[in-house]
Structure formats: C-alpha cells, structure tokens
C-alpha positions as CSV (number, residue, x, y, z in Angstrom):
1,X,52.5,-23.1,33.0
2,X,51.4,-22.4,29.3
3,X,47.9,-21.1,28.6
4,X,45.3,-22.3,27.6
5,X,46.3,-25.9,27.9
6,X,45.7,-28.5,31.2
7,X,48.4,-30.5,32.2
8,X,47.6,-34.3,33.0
9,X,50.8,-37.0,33.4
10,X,51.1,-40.3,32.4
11,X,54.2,-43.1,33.0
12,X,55.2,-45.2,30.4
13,X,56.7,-48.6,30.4
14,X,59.7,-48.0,32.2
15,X,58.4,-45.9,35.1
16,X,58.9,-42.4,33.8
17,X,56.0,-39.6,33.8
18,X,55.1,-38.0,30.2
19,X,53.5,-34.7,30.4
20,X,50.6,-34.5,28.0
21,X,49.2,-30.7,27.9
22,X,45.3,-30.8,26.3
23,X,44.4,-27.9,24.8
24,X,41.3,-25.8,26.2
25,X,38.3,-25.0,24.2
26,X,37.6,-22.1,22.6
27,X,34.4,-19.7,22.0
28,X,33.4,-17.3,19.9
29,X,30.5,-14.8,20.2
30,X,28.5,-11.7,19.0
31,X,24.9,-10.1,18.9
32,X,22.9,-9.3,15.8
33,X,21.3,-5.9,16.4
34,X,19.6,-3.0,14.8
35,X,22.0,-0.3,13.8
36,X,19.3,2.4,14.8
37,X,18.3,1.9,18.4
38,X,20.5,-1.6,19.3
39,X,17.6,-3.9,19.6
40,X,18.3,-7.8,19.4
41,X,17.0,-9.2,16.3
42,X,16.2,-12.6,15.5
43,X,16.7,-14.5,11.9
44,X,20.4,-13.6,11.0
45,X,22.6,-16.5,9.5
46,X,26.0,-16.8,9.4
47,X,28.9,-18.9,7.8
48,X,32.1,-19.5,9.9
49,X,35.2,-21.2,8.0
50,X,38.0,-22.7,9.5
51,X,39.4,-26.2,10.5
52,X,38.8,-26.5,6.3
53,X,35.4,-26.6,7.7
54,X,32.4,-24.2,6.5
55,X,29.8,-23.7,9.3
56,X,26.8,-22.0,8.7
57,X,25.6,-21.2,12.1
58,X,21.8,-20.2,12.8
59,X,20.1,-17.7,14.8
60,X,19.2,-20.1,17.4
61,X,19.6,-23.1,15.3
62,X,22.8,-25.2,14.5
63,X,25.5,-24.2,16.4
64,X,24.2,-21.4,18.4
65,X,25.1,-22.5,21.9
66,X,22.6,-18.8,22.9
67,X,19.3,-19.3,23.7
68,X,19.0,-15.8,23.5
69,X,16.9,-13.7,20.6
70,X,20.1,-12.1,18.8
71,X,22.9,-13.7,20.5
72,X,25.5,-16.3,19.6
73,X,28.3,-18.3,21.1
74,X,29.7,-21.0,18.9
75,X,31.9,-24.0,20.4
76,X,35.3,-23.9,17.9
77,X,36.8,-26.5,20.0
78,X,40.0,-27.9,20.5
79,X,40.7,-27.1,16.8
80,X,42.9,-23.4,17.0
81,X,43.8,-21.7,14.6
82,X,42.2,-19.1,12.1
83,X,39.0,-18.3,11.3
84,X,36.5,-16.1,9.4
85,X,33.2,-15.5,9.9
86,X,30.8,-13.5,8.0
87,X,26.7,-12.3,7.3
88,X,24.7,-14.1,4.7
89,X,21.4,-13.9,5.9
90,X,20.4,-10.4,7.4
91,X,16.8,-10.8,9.3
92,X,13.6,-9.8,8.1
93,X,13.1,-5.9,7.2
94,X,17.0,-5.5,7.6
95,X,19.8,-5.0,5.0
96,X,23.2,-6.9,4.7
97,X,26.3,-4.5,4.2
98,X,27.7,-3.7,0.6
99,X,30.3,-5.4,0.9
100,X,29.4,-7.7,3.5
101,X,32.4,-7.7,5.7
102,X,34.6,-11.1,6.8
103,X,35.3,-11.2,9.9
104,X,39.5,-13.0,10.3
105,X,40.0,-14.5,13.5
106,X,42.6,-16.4,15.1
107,X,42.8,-18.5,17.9
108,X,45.3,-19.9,20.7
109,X,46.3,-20.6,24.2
110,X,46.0,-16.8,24.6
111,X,42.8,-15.8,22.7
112,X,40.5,-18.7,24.0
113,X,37.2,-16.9,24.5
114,X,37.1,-14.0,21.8
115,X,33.6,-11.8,21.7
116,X,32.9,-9.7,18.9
117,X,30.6,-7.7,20.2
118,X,27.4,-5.7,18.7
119,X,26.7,-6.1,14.9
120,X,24.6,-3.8,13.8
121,X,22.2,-4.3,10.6
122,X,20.5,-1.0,8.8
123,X,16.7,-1.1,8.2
124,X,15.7,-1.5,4.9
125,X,13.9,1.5,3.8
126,X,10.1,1.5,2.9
127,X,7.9,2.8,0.0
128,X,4.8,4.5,0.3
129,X,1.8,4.2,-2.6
130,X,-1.7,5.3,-3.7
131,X,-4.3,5.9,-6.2
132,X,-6.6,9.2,-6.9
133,X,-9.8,7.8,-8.7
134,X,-12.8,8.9,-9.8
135,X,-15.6,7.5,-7.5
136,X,-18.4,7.1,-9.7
137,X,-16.0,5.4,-13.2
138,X,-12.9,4.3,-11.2
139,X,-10.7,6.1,-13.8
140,X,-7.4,7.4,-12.2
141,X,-7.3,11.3,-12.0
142,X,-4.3,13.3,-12.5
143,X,-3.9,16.3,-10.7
144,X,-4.2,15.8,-7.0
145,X,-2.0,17.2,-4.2
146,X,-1.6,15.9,-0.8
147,X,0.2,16.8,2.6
148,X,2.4,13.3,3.6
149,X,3.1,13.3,7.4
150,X,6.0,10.7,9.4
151,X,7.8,10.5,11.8
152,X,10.6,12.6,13.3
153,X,8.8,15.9,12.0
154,X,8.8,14.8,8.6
155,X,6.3,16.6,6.4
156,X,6.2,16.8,2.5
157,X,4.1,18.4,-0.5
158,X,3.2,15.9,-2.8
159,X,2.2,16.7,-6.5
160,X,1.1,14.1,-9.2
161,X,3.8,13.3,-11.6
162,X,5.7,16.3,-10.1
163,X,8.9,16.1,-7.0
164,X,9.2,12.6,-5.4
165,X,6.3,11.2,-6.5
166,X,8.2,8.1,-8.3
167,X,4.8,6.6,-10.0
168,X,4.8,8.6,-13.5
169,X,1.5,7.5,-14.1
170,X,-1.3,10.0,-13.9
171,X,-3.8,9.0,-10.3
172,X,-0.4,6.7,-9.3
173,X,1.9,7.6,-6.0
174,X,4.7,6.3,-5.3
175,X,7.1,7.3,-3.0
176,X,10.5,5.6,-2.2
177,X,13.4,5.6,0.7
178,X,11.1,6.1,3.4
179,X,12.5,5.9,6.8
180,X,10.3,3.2,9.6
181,X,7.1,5.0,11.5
182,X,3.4,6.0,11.0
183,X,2.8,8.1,7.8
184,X,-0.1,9.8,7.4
185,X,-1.4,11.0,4.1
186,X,-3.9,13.7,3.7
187,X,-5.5,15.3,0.3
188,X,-4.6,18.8,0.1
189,X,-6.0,19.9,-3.5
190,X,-8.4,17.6,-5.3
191,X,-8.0,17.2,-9.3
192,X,-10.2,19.7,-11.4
193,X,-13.8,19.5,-11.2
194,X,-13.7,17.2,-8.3
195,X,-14.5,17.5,-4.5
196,X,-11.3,17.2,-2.3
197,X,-11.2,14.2,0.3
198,X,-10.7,15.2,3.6
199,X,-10.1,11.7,5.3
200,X,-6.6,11.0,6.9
201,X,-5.3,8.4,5.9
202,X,-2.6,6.0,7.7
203,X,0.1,3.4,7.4
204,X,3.3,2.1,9.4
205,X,6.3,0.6,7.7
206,X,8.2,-1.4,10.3
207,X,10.3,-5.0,9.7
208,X,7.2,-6.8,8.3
209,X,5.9,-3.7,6.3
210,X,8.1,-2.3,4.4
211,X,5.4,-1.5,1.4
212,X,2.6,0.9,2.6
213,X,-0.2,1.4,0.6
214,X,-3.2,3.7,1.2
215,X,-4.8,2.3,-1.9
216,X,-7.6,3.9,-3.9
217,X,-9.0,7.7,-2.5
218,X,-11.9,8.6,-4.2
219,X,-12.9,11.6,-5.3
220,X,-17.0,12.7,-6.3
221,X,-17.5,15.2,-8.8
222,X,-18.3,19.0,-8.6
223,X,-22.4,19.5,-8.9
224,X,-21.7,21.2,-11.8
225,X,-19.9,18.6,-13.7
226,X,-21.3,16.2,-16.3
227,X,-22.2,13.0,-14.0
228,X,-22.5,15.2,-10.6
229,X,-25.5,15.8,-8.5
230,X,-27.3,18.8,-10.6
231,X,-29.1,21.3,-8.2
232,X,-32.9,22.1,-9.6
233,X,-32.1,25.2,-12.2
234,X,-33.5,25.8,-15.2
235,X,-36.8,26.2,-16.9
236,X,-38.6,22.9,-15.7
237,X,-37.6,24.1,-12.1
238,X,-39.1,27.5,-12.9
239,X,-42.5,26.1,-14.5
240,X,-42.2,23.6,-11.3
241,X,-41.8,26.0,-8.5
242,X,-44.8,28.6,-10.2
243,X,-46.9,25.8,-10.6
244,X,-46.5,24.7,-6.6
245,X,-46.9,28.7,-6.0
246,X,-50.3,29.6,-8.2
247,X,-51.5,26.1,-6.6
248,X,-50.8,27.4,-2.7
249,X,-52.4,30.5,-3.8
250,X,-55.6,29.1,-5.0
251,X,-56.2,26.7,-2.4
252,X,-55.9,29.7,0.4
253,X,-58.5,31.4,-1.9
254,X,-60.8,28.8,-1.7
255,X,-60.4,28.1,2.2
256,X,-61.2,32.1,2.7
257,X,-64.6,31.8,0.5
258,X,-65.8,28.7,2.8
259,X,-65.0,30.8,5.6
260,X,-67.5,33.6,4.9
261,X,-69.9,31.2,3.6
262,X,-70.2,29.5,6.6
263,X,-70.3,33.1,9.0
264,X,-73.4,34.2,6.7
C-alpha cells in the first residue's frame, strides 16, 4: 500500500474497478519563542510560499490552525510538494535574524506531518537615559558620577561624557545595549559646588520597555555658592547677635533692681 494516499474504487462502464488513490493532507508546525528562557511569544508573522502561492500566516490569525499563544500548525493540503517558509514579523521587544533564514520544505506521501520545532527570537536590547540639572535654573550640569546597578550582578561606574556614557552632551546619559531587568541608578559624586542626590532611582526594560529613562535628578547648590542658602556670617550677623546679647543683659539688670526695690 503507498503512503500517504487512501485507496477508494470505482467501476466504469463495462464492469471493471479503477483504483483512485487520494492523497492525504499535510501539516506543518512550529513555536515562536524567546531565545533566552523558551517562553511562547505572541505577534510573530510569517510568509509561507509554495503551490505558486504566498501565505502570510498570523500568530493566531489567518492560517494558524493553533489556538495557542506561540504555536502554529498550518493546513498545506492536498497540494505536495516544496515549500519555504520564513520570519517577517518578529513580536514586540524581539529582533528578527540578520539574515532572516528560509526555511525549504518538501512534502510527500512520506513527509505528511513535518514540525519544525522551537524558533527562537533574541531580545532586543534596551537603552538607559538621564539628566543632572541644576534644581533651582534647570540648567544641565556636567560633572556628575553615578553607580548603575542590573541584573545578573551587573554594576558600572558611570562618568559624564567619559566611558559608556553615549550622550556627549554635558548633564545628558545615555547608555546603550542594555540587557532586560531592573536597573537601578544611584548618584555617586555630584558636579562641583553642588549637593550630591542620594535617592535611588529605578527602571525595568522588558518587551514593552525597551527605553528607560530616569529623567531629570536635581541637584541644590553648596551654601556657599552664589544662589545657595547663606548661613548668618558676616558683620550684620555680628552687630545682630551683640545687639540681642547687650539687650538680654540689660533686661536681667533691670529685673534685679525691681527685685531689691520691692525687698526694702
């Protein structure tokens, strides 16, 4: 008996049985995943060719005989023969391969049901960003230093202008390639003149955040600086404070004189 064929009879005119084999359908199937830690992932789209036909074939949407998150199984049919499949759409937060790979398939009485198995996608990598200001003008400051903390151990120095810090303006941070997780971001030297921040700060790139921004940390100035809180110096605060003293002194002069008046 031939594969992948089932075998009805008919008789023709004159009595004698023809055997009519009908060819079987065939399947094809895979999973979209992520390369790192095999999860299913929804929103990939696909083009398969054959039969001089081009398919695209959605993530649950046309052609996707899967109701599952991730999973396909396309009907080719009767129709055998060869066929190629291939990524366009990688889902969100998810890269397509350079060069995105087609995928040659053939099919027969022998190769009905063909799975592909697990492709894998690689995360798209996330940027990080922030701004040192000056709290009371809004004017960047260059200068600052901070302590970047993610995941996996990961644990940087970062100087203005200086290493990875990808934004060459002065107060601007930008850092690039960053791998998914919680970053936290923490100032470690304040610009000159200023008083350091000491407030964590925290983000998490993921799929749906792959731009972090910790936005503007402010910075007050020194006491000493032009436009800081001055502490009372100087000669007003002298002529101030010996005024409050000579006045303390005189009123405890007067309070022992009625004292003594009012004994005798």
């Amino acid at each position: 008996m031939a594969t992948g064929v089932d075998h009805t009879s008919r008789t023709d005119a004159i009595g004698s049985p023809d055997i009519f084999n009908d060819r079987r359908e065939a399947t094809l199937s895979w999973q979209k995943t992520d390369a790192t830690d095999g999860t299913p992932l929804a929103g990939s789209v696909w083009a398969l060719q054959g039969d001089g036909l081009t398919r695209e074939v959605i993530d649950n949407g046309t052609y996707d005989l899967d109701p599952a998150v991730g999973k396909f199984r396309v009907n080719i049919g009767v129709k055998w023969g060869e066929y190629k499949l291939w990524e366009h759409t990688a889902p969100a937060g998810y890269q397509l391969p350079n060069p995105t790979p087609v995928r040659t398939l053939t099919f027969d009485g022998e190769h009905l049901e063909q799975d592909l198995g697990a492709i894998g996608n690689t995360r798209a990598p996330g940027t990080l960003s922030w701004q040192k200001t000056d709290a009371t003008s809004g004017d960047r400051l260059a200068g600052s230093t901070w302590t970047l903390e993610g995941p996996h151990g990961y644990s940087v120095t970062v100087s203005d202008n200086l290493g990875i810090d990808a934004n060459a303006a002065d107060g601007g941070f930008a850092i690039k390639n960053v791998a998914w997780g919680t970053y936290t971001l923490t100032e470690k030297e304040a610009p000159a003149g200023f008083v350091r921040d000491t407030t964590p700060r925290t983000v998490v790139i993921d799929a749906t955040h792959l731009a972090g921004d910790f936005g503007a940390v402010e910075n007050s100035r020194t006491p000493d600086e032009p436009g800081g809180t001055l502490p009372f110096t100087g000669p007003t605060a002298l002529w101030t404070y010996a005024t409050i003293g000579a006045l303390n002194v005189g009123a405890g002069v007067l309070l022992m004189v009625r004292r003594r008046r009012s004994e005798s």
